[in-house]
VOGU-3710 file (C-alpha; in Angstrom, 3 decimals, decimal comma):
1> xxxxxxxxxx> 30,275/-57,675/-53,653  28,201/-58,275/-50,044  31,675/-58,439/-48,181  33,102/-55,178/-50,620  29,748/-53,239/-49,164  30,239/-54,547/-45,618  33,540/-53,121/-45,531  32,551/-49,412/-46,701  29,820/-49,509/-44,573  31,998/-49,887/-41,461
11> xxxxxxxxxx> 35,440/-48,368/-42,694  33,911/-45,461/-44,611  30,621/-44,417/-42,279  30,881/-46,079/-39,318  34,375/-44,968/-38,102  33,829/-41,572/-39,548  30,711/-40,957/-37,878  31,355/-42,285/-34,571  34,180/-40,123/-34,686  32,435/-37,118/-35,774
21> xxxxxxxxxx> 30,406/-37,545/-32,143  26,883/-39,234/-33,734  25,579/-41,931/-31,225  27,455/-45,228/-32,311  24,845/-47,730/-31,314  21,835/-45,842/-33,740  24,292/-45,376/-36,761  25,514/-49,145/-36,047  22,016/-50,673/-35,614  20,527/-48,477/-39,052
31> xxxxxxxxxx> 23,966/-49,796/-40,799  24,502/-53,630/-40,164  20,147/-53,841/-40,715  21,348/-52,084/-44,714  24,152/-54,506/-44,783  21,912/-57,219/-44,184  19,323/-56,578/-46,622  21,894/-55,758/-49,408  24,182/-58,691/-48,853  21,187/-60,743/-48,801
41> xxxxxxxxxx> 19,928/-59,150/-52,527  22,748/-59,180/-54,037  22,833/-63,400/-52,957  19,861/-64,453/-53,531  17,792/-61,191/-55,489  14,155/-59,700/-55,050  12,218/-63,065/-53,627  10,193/-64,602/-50,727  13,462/-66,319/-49,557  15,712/-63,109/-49,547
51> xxxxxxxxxx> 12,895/-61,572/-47,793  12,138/-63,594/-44,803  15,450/-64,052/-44,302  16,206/-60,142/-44,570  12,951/-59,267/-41,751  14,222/-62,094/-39,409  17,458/-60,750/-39,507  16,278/-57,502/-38,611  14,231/-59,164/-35,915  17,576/-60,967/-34,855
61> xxxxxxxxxx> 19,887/-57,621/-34,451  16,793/-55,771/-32,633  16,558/-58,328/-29,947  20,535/-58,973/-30,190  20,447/-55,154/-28,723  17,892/-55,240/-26,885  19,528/-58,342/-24,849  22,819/-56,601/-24,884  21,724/-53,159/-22,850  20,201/-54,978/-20,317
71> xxxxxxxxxx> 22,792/-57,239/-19,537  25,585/-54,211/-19,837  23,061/-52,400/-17,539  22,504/-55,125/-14,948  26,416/-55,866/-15,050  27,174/-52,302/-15,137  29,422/-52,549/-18,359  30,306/-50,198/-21,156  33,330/-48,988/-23,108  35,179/-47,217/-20,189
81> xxxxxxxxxx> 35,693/-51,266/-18,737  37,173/-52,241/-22,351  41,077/-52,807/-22,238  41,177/-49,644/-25,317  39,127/-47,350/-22,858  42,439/-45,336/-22,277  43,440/-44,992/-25,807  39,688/-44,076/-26,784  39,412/-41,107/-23,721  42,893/-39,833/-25,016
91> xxxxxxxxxx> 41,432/-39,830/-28,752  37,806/-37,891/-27,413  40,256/-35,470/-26,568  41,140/-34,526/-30,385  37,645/-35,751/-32,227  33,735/-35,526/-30,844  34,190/-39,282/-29,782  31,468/-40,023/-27,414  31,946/-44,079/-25,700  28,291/-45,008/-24,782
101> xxxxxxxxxx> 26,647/-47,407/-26,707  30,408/-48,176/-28,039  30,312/-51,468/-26,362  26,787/-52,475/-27,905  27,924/-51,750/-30,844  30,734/-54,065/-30,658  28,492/-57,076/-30,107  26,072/-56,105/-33,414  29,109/-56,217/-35,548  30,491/-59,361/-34,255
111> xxxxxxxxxx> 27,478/-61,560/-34,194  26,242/-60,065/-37,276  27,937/-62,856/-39,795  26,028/-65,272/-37,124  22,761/-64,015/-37,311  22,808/-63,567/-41,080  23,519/-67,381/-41,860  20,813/-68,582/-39,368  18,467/-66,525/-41,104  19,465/-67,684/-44,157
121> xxxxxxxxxx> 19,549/-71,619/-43,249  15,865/-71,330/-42,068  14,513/-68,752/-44,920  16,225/-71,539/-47,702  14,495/-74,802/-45,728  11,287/-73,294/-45,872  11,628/-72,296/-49,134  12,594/-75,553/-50,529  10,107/-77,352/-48,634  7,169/-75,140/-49,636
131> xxxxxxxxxx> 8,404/-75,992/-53,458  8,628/-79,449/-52,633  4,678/-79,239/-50,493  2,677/-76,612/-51,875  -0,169/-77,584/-49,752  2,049/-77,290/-46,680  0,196/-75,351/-44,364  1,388/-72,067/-42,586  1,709/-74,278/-39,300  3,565/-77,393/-40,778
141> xxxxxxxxxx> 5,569/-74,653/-42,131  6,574/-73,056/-39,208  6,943/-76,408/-37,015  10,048/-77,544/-39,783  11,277/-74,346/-39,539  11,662/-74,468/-36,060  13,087/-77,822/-36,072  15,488/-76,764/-38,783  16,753/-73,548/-36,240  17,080/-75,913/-33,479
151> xxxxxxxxxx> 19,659/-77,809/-34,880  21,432/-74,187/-36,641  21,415/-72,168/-33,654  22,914/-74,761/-31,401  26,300/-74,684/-33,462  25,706/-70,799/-33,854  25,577/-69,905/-30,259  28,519/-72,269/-29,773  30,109/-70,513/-33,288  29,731/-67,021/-31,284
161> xxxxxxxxxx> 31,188/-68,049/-27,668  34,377/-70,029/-28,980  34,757/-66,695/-31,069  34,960/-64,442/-28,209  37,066/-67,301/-26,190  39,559/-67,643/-28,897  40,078/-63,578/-29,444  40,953/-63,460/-25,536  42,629/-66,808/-25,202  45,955/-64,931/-24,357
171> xxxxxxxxxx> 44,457/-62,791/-21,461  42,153/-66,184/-20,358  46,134/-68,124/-19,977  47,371/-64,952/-18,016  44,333/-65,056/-15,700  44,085/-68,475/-15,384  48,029/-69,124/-14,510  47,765/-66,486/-11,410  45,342/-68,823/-9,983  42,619/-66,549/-9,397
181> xxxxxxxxxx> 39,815/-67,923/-7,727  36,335/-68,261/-8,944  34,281/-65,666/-7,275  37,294/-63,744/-8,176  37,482/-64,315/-11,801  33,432/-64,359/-12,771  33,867/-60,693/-10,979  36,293/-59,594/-13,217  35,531/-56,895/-15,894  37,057/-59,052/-18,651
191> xxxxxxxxxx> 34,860/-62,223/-18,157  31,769/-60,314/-17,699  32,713/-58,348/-20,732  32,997/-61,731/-22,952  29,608/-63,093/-20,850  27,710/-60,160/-21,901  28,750/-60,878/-25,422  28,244/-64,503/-26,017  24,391/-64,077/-24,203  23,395/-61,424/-26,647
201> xxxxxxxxxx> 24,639/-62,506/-29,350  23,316/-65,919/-28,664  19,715/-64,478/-28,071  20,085/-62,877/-31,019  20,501/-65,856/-33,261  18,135/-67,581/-30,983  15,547/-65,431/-31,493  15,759/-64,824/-35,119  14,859/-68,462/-35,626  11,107/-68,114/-35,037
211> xxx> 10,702/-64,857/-36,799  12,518/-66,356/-39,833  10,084/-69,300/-39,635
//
């Protein structure tokens, strides 16, 4: 049912809307934060766990987006750099397509499923723990937490690179067989595009840790 409602959300709002010319980054921000809570009632119902888990996530995406502007402003990338820029200027041309924020967008979808299960694996520790210890306190509480997030978010961040990496291994062989050197190469739209990514999708899961907690 959660991955039925994730797939109208994007297929049946997102792509219409972002066609129809509303701001992509809003509509995908108000959208994966519904997804989220909905996915996460329909797992686990109306209860503390489902709820922490739910507001960290939200936490998560926020700074996931916040992370991801700056970066694609200091690096100065955004949609027109993307290798479907062309098709996409050629299709603004028939619908009210507009690219900005296109790129940001891209990065809340994909580290969405990444964010979601960290908040998840912290929100359920605490929540068996506090069964197990009543009398834990707030602070013992949020210390196991922690340590719990530590150990998640170090195979998520690695979970969200390798994911990137192995959707552009083909264009990663064709680079690296021409030899290109590696001033060069860390210049290059492509790897900056992919850098950009990983970071804020990492801080994102990163980040979501201690709100969860």
């Amino acid at each position: 049912a959660g991955l039925i409602f994730t797939f109208v959300n994007v297929v049946y709002l997102l792509l219409p809307l972002t066609l129809k010319g509303y701001p992509s980054l809003p509509v995908t921000i108000i959208l994966v934060n519904v997804t989220c809570v909905v996915c996460y009632y329909l797992l686990g119902g109306y209860q503390p766990k489902t709820i922490g888990a739910s507001l960290g996530c939200v936490c998560g995406i926020s700074f996931s987006a916040i992370f991801g502007s700056i970066a694609s402003h200091i690096t100065h990338i955004s949609a027109y750099q993307m290798d479907e820029a062309e098709a996409l200027i050629l299709t603004m041309s028939n619908t009210n397509l507009r690219l900005d924020g296109l790129f940001l967008s891209g990065i809340l979808i994909a580290s969405i499923g990444a964010i979601m299960d960290t908040a998840m694996s912290v929100a359920s520790a605490m929540d068996e723990i506090k069964i197990k210890k009543p009398e834990a306190t707030m602070r013992e509480l949020f210390f196991s937490g922690m340590k719990v997030g530590r150990d998640t978010t170090g195979t998520m961040a690695n979970t969200l690179v390798l994911a990137f990496a192995g959707s552009s291994l083909n264009m990663m062989l064709l680079i690296y067989s021409y030899d290109v050197s590696y001033n060069q190469l860390m210049n290059t739209d492509f790897i900056v595009i992919e850098l950009v990514r990983g970071i804020a999708g990492s801080m994102g899961v990163i980040l979501t840790v201690p709100c969860v907690a």
